[in-house]
N, CA, C and O atoms as a Tripos MOL2 file, in Angstrom:
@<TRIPOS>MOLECULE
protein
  252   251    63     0     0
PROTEIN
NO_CHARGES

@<TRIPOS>ATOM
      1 N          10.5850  -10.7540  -23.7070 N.3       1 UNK1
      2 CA          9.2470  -10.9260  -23.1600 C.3       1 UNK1
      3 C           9.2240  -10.3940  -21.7390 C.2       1 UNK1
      4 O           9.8970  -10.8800  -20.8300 O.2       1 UNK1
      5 N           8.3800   -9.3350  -21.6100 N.am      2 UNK2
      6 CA          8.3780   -8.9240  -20.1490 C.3       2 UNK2
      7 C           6.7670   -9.6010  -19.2160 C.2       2 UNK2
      8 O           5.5770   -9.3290  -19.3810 O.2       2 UNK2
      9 N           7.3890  -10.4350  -18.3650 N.am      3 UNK3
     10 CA          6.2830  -11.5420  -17.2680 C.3       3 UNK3
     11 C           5.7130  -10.8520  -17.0090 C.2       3 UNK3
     12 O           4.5240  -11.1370  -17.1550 O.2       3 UNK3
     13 N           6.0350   -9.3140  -16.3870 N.am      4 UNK4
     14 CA          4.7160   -8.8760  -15.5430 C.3       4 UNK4
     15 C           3.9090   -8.1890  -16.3040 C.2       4 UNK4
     16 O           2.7660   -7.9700  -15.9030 O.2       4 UNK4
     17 N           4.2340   -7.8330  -17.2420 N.am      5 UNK5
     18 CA          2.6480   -7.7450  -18.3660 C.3       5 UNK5
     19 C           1.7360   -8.2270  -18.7080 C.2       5 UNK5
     20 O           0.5330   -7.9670  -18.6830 O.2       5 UNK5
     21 N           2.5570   -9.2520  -19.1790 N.am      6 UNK6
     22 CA          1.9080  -10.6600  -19.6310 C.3       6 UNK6
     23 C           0.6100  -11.2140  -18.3840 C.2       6 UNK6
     24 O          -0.4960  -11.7000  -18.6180 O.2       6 UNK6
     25 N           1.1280  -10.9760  -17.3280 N.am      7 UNK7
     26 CA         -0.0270  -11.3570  -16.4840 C.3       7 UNK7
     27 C          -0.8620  -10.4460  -15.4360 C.2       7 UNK7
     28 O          -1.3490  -10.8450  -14.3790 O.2       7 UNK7
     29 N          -0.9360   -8.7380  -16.1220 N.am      8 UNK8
     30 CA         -1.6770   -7.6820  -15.7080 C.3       8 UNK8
     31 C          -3.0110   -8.0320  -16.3440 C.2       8 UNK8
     32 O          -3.0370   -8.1760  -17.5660 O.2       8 UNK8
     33 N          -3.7400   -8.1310  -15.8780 N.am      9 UNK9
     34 CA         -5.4100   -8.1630  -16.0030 C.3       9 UNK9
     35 C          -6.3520   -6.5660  -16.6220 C.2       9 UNK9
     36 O          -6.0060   -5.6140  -15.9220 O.2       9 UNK9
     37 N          -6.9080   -6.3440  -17.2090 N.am     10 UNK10
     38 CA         -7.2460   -4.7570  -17.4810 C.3      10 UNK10
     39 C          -8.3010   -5.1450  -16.8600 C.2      10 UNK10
     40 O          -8.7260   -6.2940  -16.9830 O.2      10 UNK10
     41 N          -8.9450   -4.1300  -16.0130 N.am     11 UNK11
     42 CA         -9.8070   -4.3970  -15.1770 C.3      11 UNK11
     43 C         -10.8170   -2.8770  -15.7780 C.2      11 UNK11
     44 O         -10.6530   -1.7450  -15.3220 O.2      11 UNK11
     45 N         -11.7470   -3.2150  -16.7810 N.am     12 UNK12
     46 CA        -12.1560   -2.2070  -17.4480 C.3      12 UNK12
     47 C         -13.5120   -2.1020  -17.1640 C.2      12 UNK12
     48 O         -14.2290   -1.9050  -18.1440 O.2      12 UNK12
     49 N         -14.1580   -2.1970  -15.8610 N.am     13 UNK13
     50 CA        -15.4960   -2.5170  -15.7020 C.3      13 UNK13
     51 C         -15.8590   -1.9110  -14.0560 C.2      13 UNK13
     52 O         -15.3770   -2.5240  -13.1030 O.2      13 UNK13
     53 N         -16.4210   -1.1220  -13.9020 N.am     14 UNK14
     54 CA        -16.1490   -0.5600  -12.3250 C.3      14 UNK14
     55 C         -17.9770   -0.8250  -11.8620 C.2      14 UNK14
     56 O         -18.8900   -0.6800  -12.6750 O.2      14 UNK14
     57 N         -18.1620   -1.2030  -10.4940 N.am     15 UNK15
     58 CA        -19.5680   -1.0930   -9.9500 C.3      15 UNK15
     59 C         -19.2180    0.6500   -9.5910 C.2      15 UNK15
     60 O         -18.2760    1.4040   -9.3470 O.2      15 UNK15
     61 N         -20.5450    0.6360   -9.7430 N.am     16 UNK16
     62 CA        -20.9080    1.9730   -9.4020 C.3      16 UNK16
     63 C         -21.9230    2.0570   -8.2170 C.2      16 UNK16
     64 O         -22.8780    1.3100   -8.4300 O.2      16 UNK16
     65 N         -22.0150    2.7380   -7.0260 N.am     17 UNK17
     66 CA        -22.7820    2.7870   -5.9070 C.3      17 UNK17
     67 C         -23.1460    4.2260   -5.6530 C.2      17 UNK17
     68 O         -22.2670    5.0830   -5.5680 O.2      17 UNK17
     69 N         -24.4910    4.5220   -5.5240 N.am     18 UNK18
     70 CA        -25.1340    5.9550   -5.2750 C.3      18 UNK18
     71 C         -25.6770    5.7600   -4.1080 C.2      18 UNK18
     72 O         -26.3120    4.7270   -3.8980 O.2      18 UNK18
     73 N         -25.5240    6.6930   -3.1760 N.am     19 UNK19
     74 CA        -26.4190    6.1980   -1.7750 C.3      19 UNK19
     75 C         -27.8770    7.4470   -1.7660 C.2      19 UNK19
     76 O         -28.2120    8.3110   -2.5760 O.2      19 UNK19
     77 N         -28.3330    7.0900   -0.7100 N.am     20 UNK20
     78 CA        -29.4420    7.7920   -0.3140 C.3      20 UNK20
     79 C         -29.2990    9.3980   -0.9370 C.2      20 UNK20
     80 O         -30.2190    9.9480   -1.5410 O.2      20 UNK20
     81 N         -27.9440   10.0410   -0.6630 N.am     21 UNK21
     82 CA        -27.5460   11.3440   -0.7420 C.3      21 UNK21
     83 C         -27.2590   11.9810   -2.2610 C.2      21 UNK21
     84 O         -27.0520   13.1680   -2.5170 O.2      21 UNK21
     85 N         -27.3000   10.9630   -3.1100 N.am     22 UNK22
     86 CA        -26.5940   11.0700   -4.1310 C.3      22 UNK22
     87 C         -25.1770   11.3860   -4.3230 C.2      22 UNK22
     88 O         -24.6810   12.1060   -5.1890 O.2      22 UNK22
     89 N         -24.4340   10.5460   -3.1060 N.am     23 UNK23
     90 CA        -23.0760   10.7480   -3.6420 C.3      23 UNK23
     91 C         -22.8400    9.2000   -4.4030 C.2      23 UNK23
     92 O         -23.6120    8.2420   -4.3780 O.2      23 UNK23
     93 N         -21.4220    9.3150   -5.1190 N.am     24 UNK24
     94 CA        -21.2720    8.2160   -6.1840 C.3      24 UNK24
     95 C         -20.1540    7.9330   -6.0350 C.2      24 UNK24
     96 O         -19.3430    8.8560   -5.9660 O.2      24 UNK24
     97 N         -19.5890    6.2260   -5.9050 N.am     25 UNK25
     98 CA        -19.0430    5.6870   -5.4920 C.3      25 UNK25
     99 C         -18.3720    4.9280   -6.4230 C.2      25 UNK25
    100 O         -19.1570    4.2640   -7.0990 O.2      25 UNK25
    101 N         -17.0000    4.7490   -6.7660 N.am     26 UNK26
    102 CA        -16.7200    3.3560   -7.2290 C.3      26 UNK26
    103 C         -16.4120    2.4510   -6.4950 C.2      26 UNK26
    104 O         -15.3510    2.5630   -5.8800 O.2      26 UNK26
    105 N         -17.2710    1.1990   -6.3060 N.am     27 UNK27
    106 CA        -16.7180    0.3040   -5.4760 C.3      27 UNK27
    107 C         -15.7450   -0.6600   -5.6890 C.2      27 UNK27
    108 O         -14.7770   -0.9820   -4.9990 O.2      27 UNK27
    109 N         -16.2500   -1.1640   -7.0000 N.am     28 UNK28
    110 CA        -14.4980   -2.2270   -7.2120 C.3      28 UNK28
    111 C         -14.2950   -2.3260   -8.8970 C.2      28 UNK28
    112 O         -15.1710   -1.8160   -9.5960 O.2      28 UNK28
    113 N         -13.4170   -2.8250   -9.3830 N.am     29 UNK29
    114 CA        -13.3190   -2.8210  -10.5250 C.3      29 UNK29
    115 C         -13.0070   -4.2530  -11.1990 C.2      29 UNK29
    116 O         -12.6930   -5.1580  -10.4270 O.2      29 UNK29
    117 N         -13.0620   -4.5030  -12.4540 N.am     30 UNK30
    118 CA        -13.3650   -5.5280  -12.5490 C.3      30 UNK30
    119 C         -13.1160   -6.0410  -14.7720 C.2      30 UNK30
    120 O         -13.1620   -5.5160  -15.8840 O.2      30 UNK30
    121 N         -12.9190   -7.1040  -14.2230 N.am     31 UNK31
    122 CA        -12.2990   -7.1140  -16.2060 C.3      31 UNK31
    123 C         -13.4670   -7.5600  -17.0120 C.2      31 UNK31
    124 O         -13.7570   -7.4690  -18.2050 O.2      31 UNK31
    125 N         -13.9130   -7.9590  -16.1990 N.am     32 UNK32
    126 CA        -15.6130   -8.3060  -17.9390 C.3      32 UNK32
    127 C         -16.7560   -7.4500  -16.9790 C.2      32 UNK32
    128 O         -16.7390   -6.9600  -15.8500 O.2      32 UNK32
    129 N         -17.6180   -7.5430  -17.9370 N.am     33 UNK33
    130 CA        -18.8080   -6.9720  -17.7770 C.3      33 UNK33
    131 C         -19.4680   -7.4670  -16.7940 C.2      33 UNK33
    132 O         -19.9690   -7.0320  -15.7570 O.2      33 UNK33
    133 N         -19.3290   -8.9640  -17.5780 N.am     34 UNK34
    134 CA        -20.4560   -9.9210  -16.8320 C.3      34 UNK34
    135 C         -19.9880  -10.1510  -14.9870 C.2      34 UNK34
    136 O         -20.8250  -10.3830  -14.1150 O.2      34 UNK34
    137 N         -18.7980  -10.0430  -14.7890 N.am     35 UNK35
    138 CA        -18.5610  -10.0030  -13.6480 C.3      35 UNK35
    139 C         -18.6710   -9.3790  -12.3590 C.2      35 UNK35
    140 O         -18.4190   -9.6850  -11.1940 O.2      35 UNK35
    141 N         -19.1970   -8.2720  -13.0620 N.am     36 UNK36
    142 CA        -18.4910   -6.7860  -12.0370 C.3      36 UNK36
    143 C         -20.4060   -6.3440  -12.5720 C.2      36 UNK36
    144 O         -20.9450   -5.3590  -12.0690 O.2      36 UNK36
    145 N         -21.0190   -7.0690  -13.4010 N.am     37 UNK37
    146 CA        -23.1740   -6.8760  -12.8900 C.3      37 UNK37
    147 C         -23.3340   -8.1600  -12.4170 C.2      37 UNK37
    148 O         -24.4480   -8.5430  -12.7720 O.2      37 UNK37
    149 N         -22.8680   -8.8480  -11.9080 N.am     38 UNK38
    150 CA        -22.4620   -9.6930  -10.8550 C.3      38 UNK38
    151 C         -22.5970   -9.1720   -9.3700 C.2      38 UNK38
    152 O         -23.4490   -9.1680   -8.4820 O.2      38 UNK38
    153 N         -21.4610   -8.7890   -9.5470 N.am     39 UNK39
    154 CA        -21.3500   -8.0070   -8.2840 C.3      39 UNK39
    155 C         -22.6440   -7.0510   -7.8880 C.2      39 UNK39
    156 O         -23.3920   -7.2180   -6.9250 O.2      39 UNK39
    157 N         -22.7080   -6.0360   -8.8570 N.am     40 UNK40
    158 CA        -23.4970   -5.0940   -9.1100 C.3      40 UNK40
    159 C         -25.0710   -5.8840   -8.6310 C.2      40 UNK40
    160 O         -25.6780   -5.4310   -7.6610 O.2      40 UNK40
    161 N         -25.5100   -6.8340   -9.2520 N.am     41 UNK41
    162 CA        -26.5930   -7.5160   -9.1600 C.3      41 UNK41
    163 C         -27.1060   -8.3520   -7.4690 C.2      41 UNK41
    164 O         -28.2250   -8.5910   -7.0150 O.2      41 UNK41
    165 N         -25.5610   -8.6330   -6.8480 N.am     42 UNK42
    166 CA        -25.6560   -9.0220   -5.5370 C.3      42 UNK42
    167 C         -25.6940   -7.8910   -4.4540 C.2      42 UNK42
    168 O         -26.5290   -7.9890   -3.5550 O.2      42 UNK42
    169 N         -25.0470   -7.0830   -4.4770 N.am     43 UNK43
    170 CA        -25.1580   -5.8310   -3.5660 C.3      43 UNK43
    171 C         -26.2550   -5.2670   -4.2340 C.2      43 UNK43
    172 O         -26.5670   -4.5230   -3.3040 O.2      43 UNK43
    173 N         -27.1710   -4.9950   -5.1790 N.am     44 UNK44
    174 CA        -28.1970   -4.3640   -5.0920 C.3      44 UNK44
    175 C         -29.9200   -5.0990   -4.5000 C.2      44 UNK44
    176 O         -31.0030   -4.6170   -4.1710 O.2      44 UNK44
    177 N         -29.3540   -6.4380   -4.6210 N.am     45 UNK45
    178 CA        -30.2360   -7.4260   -4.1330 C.3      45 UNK45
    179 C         -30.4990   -7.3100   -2.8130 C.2      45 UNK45
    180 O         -31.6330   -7.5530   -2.4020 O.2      45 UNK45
    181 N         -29.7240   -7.0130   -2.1600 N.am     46 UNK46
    182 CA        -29.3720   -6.6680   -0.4490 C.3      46 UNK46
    183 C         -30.8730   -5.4460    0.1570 C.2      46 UNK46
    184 O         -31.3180   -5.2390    1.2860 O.2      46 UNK46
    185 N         -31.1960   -4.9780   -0.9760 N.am     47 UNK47
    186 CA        -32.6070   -3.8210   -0.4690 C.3      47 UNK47
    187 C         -32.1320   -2.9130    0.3820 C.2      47 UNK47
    188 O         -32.8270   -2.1150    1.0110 O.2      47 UNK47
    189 N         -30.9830   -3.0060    0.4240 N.am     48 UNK48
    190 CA        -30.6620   -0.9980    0.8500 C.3      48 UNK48
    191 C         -31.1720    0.0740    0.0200 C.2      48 UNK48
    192 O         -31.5240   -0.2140   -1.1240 O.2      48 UNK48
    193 N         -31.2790    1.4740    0.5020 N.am     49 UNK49
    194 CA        -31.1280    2.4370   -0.0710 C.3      49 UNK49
    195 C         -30.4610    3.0180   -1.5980 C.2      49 UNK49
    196 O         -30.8650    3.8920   -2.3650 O.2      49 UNK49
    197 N         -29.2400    2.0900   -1.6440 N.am     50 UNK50
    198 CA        -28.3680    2.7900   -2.7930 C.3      50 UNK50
    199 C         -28.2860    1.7070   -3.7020 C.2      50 UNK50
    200 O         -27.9430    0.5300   -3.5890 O.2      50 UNK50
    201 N         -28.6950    2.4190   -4.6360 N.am     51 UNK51
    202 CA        -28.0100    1.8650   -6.1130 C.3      51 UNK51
    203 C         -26.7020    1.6670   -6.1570 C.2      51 UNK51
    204 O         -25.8130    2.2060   -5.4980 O.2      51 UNK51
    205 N         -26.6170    0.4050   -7.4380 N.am     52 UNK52
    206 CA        -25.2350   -0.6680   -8.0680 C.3      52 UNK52
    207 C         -25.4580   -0.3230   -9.5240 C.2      52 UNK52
    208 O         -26.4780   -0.8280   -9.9930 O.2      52 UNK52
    209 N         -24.9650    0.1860  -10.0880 N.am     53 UNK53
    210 CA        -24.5970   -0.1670  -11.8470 C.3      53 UNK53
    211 C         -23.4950   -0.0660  -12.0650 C.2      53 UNK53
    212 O         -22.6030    0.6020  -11.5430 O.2      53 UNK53
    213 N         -23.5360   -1.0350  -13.2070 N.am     54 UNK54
    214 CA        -21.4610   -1.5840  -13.6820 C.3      54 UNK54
    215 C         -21.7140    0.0770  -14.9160 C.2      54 UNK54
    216 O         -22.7000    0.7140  -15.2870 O.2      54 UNK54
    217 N         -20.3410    0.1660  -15.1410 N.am     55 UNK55
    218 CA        -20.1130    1.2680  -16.0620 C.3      55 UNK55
    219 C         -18.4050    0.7030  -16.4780 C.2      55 UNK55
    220 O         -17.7470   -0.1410  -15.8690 O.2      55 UNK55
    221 N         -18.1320    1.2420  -17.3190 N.am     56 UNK56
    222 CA        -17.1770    1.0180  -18.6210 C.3      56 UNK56
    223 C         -15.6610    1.9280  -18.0720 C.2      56 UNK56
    224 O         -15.6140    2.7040  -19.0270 O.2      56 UNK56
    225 N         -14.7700    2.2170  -17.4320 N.am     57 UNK57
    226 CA        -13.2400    2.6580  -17.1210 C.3      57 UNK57
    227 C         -12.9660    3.3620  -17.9480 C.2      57 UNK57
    228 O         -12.6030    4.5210  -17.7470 O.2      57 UNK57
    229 N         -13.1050    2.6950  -19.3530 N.am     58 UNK58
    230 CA        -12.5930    3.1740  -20.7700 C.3      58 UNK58
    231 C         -12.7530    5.0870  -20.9040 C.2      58 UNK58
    232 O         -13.6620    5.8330  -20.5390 O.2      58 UNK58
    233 N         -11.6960    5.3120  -21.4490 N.am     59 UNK59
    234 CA        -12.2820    6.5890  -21.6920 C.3      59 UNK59
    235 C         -13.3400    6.8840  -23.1920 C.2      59 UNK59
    236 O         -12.9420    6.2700  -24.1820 O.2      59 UNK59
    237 N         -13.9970    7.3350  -23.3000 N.am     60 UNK60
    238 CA        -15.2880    7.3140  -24.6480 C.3      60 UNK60
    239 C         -14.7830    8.3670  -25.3690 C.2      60 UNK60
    240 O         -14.7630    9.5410  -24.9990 O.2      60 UNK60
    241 N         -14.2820    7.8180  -26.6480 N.am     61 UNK61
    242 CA        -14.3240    9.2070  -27.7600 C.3      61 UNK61
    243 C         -13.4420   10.3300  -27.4600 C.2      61 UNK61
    244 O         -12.4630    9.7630  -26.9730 O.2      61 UNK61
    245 N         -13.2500   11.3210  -27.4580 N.am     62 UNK62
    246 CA        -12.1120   12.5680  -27.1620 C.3      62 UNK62
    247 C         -10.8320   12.3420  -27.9790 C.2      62 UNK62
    248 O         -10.8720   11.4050  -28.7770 O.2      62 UNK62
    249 N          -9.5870   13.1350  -27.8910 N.am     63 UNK63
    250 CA         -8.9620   12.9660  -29.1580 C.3      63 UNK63
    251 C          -7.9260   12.9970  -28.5480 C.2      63 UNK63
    252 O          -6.8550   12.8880  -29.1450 O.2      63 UNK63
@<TRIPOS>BOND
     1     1     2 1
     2     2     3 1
     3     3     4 2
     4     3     5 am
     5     5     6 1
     6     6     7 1
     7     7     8 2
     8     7     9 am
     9     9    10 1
    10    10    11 1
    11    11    12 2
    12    11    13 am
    13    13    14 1
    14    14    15 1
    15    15    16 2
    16    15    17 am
    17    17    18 1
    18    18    19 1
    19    19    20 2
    20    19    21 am
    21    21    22 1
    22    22    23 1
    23    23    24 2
    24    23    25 am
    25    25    26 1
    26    26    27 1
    27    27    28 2
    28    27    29 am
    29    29    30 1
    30    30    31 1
    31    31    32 2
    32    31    33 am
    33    33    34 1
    34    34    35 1
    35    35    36 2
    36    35    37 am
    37    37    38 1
    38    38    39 1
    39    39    40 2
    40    39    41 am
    41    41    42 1
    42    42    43 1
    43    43    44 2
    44    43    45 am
    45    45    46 1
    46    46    47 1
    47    47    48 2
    48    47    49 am
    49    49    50 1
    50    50    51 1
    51    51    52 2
    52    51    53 am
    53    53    54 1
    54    54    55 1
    55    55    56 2
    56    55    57 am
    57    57    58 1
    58    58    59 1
    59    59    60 2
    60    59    61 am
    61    61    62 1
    62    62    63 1
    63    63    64 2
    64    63    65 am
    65    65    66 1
    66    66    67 1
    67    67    68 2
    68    67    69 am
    69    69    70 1
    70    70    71 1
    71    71    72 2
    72    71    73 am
    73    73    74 1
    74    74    75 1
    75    75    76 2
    76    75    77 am
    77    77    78 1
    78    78    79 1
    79    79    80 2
    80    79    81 am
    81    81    82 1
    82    82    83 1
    83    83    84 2
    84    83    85 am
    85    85    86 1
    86    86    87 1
    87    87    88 2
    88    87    89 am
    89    89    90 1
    90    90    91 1
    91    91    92 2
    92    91    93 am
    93    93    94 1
    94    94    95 1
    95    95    96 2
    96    95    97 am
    97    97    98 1
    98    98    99 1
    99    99   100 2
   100    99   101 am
   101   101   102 1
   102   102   103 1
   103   103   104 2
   104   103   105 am
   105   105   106 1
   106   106   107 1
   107   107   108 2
   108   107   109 am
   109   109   110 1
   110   110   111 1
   111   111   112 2
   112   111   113 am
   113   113   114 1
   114   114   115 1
   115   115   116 2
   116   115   117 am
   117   117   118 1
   118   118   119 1
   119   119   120 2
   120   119   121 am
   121   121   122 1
   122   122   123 1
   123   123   124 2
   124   123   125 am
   125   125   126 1
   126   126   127 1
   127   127   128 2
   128   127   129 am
   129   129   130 1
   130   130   131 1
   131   131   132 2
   132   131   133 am
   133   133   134 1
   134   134   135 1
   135   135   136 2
   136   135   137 am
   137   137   138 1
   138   138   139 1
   139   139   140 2
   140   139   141 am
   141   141   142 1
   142   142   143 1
   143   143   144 2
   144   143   145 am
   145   145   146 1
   146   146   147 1
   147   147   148 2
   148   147   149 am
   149   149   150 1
   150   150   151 1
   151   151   152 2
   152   151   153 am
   153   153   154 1
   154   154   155 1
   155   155   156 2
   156   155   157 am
   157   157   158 1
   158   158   159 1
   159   159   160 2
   160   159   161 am
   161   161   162 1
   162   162   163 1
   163   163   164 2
   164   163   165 am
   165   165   166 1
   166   166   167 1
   167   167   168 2
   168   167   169 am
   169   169   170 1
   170   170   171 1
   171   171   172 2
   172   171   173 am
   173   173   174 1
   174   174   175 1
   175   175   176 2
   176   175   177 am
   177   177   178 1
   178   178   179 1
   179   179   180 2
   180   179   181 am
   181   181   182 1
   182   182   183 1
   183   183   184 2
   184   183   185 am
   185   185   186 1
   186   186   187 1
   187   187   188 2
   188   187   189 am
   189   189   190 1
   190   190   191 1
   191   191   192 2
   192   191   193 am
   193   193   194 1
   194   194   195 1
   195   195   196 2
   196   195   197 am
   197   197   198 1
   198   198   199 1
   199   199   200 2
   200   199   201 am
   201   201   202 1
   202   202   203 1
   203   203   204 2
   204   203   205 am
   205   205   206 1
   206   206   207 1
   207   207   208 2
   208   207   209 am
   209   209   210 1
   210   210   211 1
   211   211   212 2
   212   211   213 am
   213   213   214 1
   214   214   215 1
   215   215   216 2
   216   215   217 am
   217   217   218 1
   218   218   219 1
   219   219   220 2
   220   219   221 am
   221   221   222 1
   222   222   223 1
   223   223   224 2
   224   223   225 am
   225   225   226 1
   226   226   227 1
   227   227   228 2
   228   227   229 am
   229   229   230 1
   230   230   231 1
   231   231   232 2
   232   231   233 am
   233   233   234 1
   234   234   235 1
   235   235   236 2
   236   235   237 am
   237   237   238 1
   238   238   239 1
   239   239   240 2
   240   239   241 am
   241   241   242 1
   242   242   243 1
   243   243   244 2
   244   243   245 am
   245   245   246 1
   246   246   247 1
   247   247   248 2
   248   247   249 am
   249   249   250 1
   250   250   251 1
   251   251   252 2
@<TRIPOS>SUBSTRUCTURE
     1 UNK1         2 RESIDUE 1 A UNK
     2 UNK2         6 RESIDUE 1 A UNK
     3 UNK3        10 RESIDUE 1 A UNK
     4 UNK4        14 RESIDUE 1 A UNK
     5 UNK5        18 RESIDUE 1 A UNK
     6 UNK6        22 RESIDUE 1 A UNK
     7 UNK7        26 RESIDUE 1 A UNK
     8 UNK8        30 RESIDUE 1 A UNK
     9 UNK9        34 RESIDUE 1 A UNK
    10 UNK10       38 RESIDUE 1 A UNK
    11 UNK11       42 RESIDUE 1 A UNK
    12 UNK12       46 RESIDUE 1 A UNK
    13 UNK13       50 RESIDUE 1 A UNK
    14 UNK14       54 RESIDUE 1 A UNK
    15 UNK15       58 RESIDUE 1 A UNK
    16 UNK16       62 RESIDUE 1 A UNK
    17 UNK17       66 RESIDUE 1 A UNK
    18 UNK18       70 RESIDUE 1 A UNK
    19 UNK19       74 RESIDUE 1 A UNK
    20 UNK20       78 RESIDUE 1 A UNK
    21 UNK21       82 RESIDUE 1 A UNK
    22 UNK22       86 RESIDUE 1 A UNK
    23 UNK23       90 RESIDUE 1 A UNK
    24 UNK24       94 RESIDUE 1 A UNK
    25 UNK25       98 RESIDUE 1 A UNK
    26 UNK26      102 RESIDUE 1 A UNK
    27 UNK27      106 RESIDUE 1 A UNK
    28 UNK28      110 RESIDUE 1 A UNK
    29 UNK29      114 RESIDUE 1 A UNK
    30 UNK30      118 RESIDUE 1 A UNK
    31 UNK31      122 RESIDUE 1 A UNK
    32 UNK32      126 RESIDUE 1 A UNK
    33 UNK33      130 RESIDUE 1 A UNK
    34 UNK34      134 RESIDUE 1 A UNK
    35 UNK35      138 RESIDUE 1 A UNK
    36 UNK36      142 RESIDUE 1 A UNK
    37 UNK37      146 RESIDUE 1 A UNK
    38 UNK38      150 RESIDUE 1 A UNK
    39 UNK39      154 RESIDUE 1 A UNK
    40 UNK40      158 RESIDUE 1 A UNK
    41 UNK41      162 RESIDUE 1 A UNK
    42 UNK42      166 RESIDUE 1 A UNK
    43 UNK43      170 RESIDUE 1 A UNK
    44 UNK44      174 RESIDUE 1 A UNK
    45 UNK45      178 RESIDUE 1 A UNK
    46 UNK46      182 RESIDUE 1 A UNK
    47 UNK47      186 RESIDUE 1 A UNK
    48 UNK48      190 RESIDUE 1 A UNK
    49 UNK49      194 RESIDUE 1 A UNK
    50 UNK50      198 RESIDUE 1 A UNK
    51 UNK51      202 RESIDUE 1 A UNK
    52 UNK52      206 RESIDUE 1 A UNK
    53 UNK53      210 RESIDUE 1 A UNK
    54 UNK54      214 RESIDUE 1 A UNK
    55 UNK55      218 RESIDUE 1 A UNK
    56 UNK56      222 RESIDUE 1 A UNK
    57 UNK57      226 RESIDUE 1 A UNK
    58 UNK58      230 RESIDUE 1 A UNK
    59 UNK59      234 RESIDUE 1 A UNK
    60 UNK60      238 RESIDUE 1 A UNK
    61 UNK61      242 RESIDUE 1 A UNK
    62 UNK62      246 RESIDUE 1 A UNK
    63 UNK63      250 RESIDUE 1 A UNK
């Protein structure tokens, strides 16, 4: 049994931040969904300029 596996977290959930300019940001990453539009949901609440959306790490489909 190897310990430090056993207690690696997959952190498969990243906020995403766009500012005024349209550059795009990952800001943090994060293991559920619900956590990390959490986040997403509090920094966009703030009424700055830039957009928050959570997006998926995973790679989609390809072979």
């Amino acid at each position: 049994m190897n310990e430090g596996t056993a207690h690696t977290a997959t952190l498969s959930w990243a906020v995403v931040r766009q500012d005024d300019n349209g550059n795009r940001y990952r800001v943090a990453r994060y293991a559920t969904r619900a956590e990390a539009q959490r986040v997403a949901d509090q920094l966009d609440a703030r009424g700055h300029k830039q957009l928050y959306w959570v997006e998926s790490t995973k790679a989609r489909g390809g072979s």
